[in-house]
N, CA, C and O atoms as CSV, one atom per row, in Angstrom:
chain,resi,resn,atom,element,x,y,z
A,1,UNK,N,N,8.804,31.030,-10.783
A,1,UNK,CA,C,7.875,30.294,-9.944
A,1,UNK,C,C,7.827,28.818,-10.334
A,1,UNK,O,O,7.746,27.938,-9.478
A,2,UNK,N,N,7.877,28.569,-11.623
A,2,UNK,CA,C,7.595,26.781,-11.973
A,2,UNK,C,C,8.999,26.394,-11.984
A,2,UNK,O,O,9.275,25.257,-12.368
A,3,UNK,N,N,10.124,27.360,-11.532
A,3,UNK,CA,C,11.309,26.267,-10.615
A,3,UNK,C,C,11.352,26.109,-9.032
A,3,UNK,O,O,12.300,25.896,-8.275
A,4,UNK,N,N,10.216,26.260,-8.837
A,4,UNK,CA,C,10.089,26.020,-7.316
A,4,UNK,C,C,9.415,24.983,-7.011
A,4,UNK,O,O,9.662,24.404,-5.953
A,5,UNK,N,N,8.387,24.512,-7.897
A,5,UNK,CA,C,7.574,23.081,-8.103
A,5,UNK,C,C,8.008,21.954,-7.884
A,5,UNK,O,O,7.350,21.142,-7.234
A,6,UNK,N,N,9.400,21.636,-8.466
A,6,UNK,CA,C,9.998,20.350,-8.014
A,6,UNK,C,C,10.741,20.819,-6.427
A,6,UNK,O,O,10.921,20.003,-5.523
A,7,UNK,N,N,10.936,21.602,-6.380
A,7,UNK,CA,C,11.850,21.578,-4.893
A,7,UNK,C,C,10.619,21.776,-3.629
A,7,UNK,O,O,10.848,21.625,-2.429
A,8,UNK,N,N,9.473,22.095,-4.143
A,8,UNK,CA,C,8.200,21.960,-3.004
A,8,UNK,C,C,7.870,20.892,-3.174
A,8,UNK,O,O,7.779,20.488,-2.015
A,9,UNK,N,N,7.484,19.710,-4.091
A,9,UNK,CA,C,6.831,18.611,-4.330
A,9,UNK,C,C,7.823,17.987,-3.014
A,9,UNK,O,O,7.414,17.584,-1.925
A,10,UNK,N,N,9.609,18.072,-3.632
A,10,UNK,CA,C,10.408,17.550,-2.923
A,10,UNK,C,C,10.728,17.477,-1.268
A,10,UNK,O,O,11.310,16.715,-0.496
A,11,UNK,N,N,10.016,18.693,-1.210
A,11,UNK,CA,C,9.789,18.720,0.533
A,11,UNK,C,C,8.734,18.694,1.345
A,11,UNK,O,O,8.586,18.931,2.544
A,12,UNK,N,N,7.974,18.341,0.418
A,12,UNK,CA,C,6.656,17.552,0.998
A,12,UNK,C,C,6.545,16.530,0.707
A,12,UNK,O,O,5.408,16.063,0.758
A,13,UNK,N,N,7.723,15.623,0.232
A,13,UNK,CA,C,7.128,14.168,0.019
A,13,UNK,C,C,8.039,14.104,1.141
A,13,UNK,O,O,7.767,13.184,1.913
A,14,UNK,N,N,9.493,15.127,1.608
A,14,UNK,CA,C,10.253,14.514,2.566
A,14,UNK,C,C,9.626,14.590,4.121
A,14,UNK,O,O,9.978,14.033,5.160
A,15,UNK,N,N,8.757,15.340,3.877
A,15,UNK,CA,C,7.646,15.977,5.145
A,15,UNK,C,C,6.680,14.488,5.466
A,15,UNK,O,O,6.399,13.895,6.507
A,16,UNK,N,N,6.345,14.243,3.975
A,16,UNK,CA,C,5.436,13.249,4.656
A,16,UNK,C,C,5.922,11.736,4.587
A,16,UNK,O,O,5.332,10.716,4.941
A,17,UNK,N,N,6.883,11.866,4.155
A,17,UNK,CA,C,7.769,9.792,4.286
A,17,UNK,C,C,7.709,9.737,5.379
A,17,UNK,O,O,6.883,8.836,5.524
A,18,UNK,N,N,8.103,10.182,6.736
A,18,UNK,CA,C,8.237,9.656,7.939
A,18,UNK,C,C,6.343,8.847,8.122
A,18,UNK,O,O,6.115,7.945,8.927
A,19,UNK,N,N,5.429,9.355,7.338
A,19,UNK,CA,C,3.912,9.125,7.698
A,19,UNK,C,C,3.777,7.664,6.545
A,19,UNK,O,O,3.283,6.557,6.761
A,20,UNK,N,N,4.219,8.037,5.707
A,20,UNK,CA,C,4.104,7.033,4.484
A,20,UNK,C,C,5.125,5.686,4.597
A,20,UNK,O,O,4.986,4.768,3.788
A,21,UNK,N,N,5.998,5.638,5.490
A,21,UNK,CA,C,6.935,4.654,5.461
A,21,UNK,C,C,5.994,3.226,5.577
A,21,UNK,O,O,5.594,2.798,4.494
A,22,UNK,N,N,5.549,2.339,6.981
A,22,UNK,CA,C,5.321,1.461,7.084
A,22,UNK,C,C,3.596,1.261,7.136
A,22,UNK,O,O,3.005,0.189,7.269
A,23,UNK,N,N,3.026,2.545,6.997
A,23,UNK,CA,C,1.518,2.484,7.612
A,23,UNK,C,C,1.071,1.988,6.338
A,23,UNK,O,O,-0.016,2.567,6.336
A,24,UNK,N,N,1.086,1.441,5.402
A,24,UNK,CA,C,0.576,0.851,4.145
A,24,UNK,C,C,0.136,-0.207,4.316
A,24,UNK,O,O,-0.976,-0.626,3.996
A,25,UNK,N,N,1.037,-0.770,4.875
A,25,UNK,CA,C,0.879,-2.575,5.826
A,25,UNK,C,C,0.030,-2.462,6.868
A,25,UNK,O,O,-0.232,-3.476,7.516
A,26,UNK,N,N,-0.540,-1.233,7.206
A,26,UNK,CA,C,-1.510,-1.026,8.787
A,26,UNK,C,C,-2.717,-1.356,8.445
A,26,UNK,O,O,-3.036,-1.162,7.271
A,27,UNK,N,N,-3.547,-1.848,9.237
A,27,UNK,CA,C,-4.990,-1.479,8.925
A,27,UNK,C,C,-5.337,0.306,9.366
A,27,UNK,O,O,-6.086,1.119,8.824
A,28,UNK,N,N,-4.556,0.415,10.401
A,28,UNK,CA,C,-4.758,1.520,11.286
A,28,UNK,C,C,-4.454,2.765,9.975
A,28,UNK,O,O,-3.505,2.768,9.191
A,29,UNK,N,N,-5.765,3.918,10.070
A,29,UNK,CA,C,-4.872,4.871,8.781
A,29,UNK,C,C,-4.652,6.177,9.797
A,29,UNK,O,O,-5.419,6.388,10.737
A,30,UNK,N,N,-3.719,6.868,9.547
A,30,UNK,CA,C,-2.988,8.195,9.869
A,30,UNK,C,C,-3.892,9.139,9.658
A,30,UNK,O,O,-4.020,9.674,8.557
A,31,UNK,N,N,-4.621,9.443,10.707
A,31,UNK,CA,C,-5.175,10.953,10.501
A,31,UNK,C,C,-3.976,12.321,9.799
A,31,UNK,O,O,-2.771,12.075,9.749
A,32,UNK,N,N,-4.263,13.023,9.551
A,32,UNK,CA,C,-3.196,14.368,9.060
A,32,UNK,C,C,-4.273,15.338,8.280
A,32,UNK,O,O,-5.092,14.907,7.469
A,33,UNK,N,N,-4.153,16.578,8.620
A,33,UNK,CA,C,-4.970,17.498,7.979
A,33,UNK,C,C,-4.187,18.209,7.802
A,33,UNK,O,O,-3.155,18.369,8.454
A,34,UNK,N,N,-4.797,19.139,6.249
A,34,UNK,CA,C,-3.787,19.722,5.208
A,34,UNK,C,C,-4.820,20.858,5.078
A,34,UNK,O,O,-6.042,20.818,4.931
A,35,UNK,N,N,-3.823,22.034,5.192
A,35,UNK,CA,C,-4.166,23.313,5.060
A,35,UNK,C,C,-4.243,23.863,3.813
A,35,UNK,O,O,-3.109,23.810,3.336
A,36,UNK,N,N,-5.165,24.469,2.879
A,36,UNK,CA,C,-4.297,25.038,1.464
A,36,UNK,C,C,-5.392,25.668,1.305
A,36,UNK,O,O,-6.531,25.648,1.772
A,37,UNK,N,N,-4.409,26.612,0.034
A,37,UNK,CA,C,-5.557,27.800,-0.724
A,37,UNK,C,C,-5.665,27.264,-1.993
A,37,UNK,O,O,-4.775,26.617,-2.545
A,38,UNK,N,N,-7.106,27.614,-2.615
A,38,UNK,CA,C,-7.195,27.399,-3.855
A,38,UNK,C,C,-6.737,27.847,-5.358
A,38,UNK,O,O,-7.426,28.231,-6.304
A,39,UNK,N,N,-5.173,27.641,-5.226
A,39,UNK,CA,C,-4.257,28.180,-6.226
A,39,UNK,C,C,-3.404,27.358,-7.009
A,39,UNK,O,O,-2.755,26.575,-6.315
A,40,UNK,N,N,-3.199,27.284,-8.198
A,40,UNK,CA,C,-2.062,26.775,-8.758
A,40,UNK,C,C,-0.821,25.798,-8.468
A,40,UNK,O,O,-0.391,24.743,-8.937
A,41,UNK,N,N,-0.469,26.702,-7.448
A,41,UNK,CA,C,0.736,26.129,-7.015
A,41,UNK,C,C,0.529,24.911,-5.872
A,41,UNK,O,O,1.505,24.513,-5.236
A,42,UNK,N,N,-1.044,24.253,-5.620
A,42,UNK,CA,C,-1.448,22.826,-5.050
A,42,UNK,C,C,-1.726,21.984,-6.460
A,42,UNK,O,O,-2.331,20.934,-6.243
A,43,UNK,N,N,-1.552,22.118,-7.229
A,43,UNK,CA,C,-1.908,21.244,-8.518
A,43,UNK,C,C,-1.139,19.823,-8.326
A,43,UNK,O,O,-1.481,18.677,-8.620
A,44,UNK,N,N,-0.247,20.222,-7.863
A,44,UNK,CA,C,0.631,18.641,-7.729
A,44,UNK,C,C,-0.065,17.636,-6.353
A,44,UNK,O,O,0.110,16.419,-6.400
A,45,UNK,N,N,-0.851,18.264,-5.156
A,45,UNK,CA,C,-0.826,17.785,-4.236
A,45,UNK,C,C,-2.342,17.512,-4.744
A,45,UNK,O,O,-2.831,16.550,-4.151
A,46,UNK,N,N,-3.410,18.251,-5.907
A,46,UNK,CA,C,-4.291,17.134,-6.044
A,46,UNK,C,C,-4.325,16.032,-6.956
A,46,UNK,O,O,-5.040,15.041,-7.103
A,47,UNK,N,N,-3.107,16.629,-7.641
A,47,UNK,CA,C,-3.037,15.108,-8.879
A,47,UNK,C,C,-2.556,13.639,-7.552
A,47,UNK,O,O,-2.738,12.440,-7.763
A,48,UNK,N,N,-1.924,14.267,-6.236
A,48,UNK,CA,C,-1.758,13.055,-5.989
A,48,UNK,C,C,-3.180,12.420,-4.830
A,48,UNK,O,O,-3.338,11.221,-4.597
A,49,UNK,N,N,-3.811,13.212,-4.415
A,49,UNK,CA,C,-5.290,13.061,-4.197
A,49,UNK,C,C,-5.931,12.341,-4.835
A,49,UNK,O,O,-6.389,11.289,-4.388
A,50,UNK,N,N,-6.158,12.897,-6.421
A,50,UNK,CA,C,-6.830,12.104,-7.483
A,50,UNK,C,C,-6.506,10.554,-7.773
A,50,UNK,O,O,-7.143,9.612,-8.245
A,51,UNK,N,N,-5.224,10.742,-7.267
A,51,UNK,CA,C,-4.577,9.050,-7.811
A,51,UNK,C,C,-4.752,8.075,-6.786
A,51,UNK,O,O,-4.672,6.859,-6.958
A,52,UNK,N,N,-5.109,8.936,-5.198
A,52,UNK,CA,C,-5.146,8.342,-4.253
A,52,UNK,C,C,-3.671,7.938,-3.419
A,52,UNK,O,O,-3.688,7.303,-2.365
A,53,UNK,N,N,-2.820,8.260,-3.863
A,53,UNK,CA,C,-1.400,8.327,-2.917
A,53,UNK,C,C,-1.374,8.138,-1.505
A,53,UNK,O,O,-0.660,7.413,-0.813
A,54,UNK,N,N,-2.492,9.105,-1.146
A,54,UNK,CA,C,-2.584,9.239,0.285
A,54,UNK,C,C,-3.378,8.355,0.812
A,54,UNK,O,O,-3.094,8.089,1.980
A,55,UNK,N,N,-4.302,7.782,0.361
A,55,UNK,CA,C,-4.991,7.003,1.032
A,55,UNK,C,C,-4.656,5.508,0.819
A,55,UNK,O,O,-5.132,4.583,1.478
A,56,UNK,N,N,-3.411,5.364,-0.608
A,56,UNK,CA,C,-3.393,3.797,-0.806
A,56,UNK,C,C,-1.931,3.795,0.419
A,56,UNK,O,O,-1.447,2.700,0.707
A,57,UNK,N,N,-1.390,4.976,1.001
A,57,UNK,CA,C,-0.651,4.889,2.148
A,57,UNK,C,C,-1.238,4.580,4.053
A,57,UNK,O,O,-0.815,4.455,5.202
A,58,UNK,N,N,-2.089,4.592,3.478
A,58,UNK,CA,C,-2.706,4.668,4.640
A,58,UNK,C,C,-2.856,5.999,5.801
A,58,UNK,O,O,-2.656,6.027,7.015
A,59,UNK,N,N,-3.287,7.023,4.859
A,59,UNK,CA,C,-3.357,8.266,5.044
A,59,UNK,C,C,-4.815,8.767,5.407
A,59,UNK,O,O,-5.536,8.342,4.505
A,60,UNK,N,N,-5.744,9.636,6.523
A,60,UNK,CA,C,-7.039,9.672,6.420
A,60,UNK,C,C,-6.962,11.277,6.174
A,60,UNK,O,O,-6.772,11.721,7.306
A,61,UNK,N,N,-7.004,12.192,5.420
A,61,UNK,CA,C,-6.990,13.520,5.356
A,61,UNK,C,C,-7.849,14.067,5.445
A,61,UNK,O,O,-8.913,13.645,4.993
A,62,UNK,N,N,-7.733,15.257,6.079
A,62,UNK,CA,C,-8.675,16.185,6.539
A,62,UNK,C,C,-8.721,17.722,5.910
A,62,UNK,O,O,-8.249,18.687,6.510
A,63,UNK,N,N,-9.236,17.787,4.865
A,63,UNK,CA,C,-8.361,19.445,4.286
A,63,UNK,C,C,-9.204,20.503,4.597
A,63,UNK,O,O,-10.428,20.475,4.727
A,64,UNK,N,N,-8.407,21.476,4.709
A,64,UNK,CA,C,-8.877,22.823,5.583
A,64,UNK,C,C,-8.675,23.787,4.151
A,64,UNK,O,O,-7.553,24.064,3.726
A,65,UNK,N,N,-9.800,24.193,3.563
A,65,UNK,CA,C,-9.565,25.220,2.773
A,65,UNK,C,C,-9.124,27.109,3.115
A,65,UNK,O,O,-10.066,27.868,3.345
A,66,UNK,N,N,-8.624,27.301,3.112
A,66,UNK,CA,C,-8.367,28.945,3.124
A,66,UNK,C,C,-7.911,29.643,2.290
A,66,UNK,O,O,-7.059,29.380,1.442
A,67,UNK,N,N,-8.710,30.999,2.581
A,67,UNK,CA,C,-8.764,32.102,1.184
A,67,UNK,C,C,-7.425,32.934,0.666
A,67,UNK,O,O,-7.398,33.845,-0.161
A,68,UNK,N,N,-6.335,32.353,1.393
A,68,UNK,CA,C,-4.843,32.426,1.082
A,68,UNK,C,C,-3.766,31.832,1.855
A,68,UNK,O,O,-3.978,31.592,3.044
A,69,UNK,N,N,-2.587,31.553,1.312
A,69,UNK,CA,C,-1.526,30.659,1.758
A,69,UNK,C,C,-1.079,31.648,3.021
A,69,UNK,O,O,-0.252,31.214,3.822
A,70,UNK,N,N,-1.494,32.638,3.146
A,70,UNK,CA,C,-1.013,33.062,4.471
A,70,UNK,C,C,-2.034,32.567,5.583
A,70,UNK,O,O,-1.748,31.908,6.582
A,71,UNK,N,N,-3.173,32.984,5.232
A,71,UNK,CA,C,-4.109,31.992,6.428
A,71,UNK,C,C,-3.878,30.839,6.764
A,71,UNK,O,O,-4.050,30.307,7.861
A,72,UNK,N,N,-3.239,30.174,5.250
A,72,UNK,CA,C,-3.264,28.683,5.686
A,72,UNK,C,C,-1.896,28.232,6.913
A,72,UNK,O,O,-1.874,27.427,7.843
A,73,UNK,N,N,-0.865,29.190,6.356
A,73,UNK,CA,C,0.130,29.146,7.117
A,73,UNK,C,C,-0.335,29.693,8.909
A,73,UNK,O,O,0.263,29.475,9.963
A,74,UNK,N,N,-1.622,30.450,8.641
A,74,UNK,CA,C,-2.098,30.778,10.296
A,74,UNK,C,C,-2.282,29.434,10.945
A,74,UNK,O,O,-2.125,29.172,12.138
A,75,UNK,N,N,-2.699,28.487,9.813
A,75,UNK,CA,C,-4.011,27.686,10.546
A,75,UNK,C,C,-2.966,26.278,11.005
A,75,UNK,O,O,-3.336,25.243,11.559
A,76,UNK,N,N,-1.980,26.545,10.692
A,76,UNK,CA,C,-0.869,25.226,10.605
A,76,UNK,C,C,0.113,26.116,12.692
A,76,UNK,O,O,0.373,25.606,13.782
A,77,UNK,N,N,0.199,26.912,12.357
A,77,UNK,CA,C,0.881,27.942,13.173
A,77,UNK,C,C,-0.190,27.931,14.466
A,77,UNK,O,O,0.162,28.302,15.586
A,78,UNK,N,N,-1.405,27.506,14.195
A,78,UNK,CA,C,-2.425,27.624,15.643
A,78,UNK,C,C,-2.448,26.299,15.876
A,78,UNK,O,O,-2.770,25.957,17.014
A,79,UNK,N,N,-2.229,25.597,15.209
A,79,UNK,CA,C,-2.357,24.016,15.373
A,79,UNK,C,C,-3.616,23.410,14.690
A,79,UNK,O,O,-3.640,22.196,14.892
A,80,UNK,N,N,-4.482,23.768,14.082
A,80,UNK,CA,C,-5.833,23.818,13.632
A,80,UNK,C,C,-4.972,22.659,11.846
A,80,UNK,O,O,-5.594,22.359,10.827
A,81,UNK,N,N,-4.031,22.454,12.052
A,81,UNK,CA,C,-3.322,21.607,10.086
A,81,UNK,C,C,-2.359,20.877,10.799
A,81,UNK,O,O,-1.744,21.192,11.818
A,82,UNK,N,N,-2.321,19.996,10.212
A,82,UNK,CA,C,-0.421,19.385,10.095
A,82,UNK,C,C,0.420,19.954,9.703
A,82,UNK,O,O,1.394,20.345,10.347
A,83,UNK,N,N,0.122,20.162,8.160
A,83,UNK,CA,C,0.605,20.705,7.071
A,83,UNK,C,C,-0.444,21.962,5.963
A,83,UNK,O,O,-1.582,22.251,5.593
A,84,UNK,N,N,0.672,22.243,5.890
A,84,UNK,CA,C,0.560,23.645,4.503
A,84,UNK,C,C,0.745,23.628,3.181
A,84,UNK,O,O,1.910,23.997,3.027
A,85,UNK,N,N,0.270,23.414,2.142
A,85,UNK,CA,C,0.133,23.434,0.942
A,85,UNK,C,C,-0.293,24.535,0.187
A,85,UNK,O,O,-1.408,25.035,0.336
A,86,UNK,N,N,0.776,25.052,-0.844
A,86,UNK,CA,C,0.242,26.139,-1.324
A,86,UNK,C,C,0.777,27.483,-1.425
A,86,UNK,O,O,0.415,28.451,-2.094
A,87,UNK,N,N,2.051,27.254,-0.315
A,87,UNK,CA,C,2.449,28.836,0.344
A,87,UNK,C,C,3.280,29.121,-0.666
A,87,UNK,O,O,3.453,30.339,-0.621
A,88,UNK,N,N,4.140,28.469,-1.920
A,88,UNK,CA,C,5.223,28.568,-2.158
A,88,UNK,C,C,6.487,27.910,-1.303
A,88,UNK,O,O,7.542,27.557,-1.830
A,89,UNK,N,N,6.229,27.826,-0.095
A,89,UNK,CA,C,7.169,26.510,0.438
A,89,UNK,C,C,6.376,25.880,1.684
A,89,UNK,O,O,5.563,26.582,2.284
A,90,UNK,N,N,6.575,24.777,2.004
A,90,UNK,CA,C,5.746,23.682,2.791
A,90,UNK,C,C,6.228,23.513,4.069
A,90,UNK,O,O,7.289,23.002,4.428
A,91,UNK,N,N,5.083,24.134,4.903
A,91,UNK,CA,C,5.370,24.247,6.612
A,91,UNK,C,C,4.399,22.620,7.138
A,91,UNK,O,O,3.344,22.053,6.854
A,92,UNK,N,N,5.576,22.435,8.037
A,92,UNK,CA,C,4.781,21.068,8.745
A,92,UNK,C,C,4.269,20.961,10.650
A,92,UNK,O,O,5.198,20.887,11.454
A,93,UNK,N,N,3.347,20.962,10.991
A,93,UNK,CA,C,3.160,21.043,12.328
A,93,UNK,C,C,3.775,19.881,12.697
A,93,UNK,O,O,2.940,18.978,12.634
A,94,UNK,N,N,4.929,19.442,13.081
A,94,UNK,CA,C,5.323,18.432,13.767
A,94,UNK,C,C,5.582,18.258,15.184
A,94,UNK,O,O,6.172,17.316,15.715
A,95,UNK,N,N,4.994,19.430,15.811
A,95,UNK,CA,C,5.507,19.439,17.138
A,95,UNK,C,C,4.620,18.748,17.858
A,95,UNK,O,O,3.463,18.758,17.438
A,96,UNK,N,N,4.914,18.006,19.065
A,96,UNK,CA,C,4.070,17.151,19.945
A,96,UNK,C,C,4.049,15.793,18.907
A,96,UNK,O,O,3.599,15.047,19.776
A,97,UNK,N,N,4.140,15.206,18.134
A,97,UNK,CA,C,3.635,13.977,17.343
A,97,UNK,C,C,5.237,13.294,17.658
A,97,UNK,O,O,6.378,13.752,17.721
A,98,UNK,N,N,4.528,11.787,17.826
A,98,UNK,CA,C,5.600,10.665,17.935
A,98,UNK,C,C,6.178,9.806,16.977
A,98,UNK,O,O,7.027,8.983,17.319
């Protein structure tokens, strides 16, 4: 399981560069809401919370807690998340967004 950590970090930072590229320079910030369960395997996505990553990108997050990475994966799958954190690998709602 803790060789899967760098290759999830890795596809959620590639998930979210297209959001993080130029909006830093915006005033305007990026809504995006993030789905996750309260487990272990989000430890990396609040150390970057804590540091503020997301918001010194110009990121406005919205997090949706659920009582497992399969719900959370429901709640991304109904459209209710952007994104999924947590599952063991990182689902992104990208459909409809420009």
């Amino acid at each position: 399981m803790m060789n899967r950590i760098p290759i999830i970090t890795a596809v959620l930072l590639a998930l979210l560069s297209p959001l993080l590229g130029s909006s830093s320079c915006s005033a305007e910030r990026e809504p995006i809401s993030i789905a996750y369960a309260p487990f272990e395997s989000t430890a990396l996505f609040w150390i970057a919370l804590d540091r503020q990553y997301f918001s010194n990108n110009g990121l406005d997050l919205t997090l949706l807690e659920y009582e497992s990475g399969s719900a959370a994966l429901t709640g991304v799958l109904g459209g209710k998340a952007d994104i999924a954190v947590g599952l063991g690998v990182c689902l992104s709602n990208s459909f409809g967004r420009a």
